[in-house]
C-alpha positions, 0 to 999 in steps of 0.5 A: 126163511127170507134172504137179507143180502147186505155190502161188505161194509155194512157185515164188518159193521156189523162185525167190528165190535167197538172197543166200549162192547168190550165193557159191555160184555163185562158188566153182562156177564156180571148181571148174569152172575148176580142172576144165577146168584140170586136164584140159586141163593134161596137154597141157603134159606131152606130149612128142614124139619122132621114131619110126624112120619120121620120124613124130611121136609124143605120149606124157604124162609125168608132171609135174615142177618147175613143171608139178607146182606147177601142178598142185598148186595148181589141185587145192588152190584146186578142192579147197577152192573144193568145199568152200566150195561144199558149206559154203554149200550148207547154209546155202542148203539147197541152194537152186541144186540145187532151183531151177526153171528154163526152160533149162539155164545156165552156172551150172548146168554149173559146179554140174554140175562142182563135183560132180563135182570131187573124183572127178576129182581122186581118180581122177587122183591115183590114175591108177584106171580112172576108175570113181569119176569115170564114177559121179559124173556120171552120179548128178550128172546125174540128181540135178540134173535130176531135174526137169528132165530134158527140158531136157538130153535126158534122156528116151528117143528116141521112135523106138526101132526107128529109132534100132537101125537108125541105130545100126549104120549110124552105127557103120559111118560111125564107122569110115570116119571113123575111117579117114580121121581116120588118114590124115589123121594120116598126112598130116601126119606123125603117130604113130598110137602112143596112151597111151590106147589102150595103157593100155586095152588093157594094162588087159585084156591084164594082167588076161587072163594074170594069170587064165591064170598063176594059178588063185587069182587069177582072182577077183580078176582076172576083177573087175578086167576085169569093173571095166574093162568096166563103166567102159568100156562102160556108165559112160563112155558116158552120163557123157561124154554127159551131160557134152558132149551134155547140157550142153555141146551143149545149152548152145552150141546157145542161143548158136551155133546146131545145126551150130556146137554139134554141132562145138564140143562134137565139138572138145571132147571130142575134147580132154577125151581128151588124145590127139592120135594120135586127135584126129581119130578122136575128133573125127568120132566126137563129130560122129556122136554130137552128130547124134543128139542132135539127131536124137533129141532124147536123150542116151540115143541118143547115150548108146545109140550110144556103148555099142554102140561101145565094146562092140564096141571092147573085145570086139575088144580 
């Protein structure tokens, strides 16, 4: 790691927070409530229905009445919060983005969040493949800690040969966990049928035959596949990582401890996919992937074992 030697007034201007960064961390930390908001909402649109077999099956609607209202106003107050947080961002220079700091805080989660924000709220308008949103969190990740990158794991594994090896072994430990994650939906009664899942595959299977059905269009559909590849494999992966295991798990690991951290983050990002037909999968697989956070001290490790399963999970698509 490069050494930066700076003057003493040049680190307290850098550590003298201006008094409009103080308005800035408010309407951050009100961009990322209307984030979360707006994420974990969609659970009110979930309804549940009985399939032949008497198991319970989730499936999201779309919102209507007071959940569309509700809606509405969290991406308005989100919206207009970023924009008064981008306003006083110049009138501070970007003070909160360029300061030096020893640990990752809360407030830099919800400045992490504010950027991403708008993306978010796009792709969710849109119902797009999330590519806009994937983008965004990884550019705002390496932007933020540019300087900064060992306080979120953002440096390589040292370990290499070690971490190939750990990652076709944790692979193959996903897929018992995986499998007792369905019993356990079994157990309890509950549909393994998956809006998220089905979109993903639809996604690939729409793209496939309309290449087959239509010489002209296997450009533009060869695209689209190629689209959803990208944000699938390679784009989801490290921005989920940089988001739960960077931030997340690093900042619940100062107050909670390792163990709690790594369970806290697997329950959360578990939750942040809105499927509860795979919530137990989802939340053994976040467990896997926040062990090697700590392992490696990296979130590219975790980022690296990821990839390799949602790879191998789309080919098998």
């Amino acid at each position: 790691m490069d050494v930066v030697f700076i003057t003493e007034s040049q680190y307290q201007k850098l550590t003298n927070a201006p008094e409009d960064s103080k308005f800035r961390v408010v309407f951050a930390w009100i961009t990322m409530i209307c984030f979360w908001s707006t994420l974990f909402i969609r659970f009110l649109f979930i309804e549940v229905t009985r399939t032949d077999e008497n198991l319970l099956r989730f499936t999201e609607a779309s919102p209507d009445g007071f959940e569309a209202l509700l809606c509405l106003a969290l991406y308005t107050l989100g919206f207009l919060a970023f924009i008064l947080f981008v306003i006083f961002g110049f009138t501070e220079r970007f003070f909160l983005e360029r300061r030096m700091i020893d640990r990752i805080k809360w407030t830099d989660l919800a400045i992490f969040c504010s950027w991403i924000y708008v993306p978010w709220l796009i792709e969710n308008i849109y119902n797009n493949r999330m590519i806009l949103f994937f983008t965004s969190c990884v550019i705002a990740g390496l932007f933020l800690n540019q300087k900064r990158f060992v306080l979120i794991g953002f440096h390589a594994p040292i370990k290499k040969v070690l971490l190939f090896f750990c990652v076709i072994f944790a692979f193959g430990l996903i897929q018992v966990l995986q499998f007792i994650g369905v019993e356990l939906n079994s157990y309890l009664g509950i549909d393994q049928y998956s809006d998220r899942e089905n979109s993903i595959k639809n996604s690939y299977q729409m793209d496939t035959d309309a290449t087959m059905n239509s010489f002209s269009s296997a450009t533009s559909t060869s695209s689209n596949a190629a689209l959803t590849f990208l944000a699938v494999c390679l784009l989801a992966p490290i921005a989920e990582e940089i988001l739960f295991r960077g931030y997340l798990q690093t900042l619940l690991t100062h107050y909670t401890g390792r163990v709690l951290s790594v369970i806290l983050t697997a329950f959360l990002f578990s939750l942040y996919h809105v499927d509860v037909a795979s919530f137990f999968p989802l939340f053994f697989t976040g467990i896997i992937f926040g062990v090697f956070r700590e392992a490696f001290k990296s979130v590219w490790a975790a980022s690296a074992l990821h990839m390799f399963m949602n790879t191998l999970f789309s080919l098998y698509f």
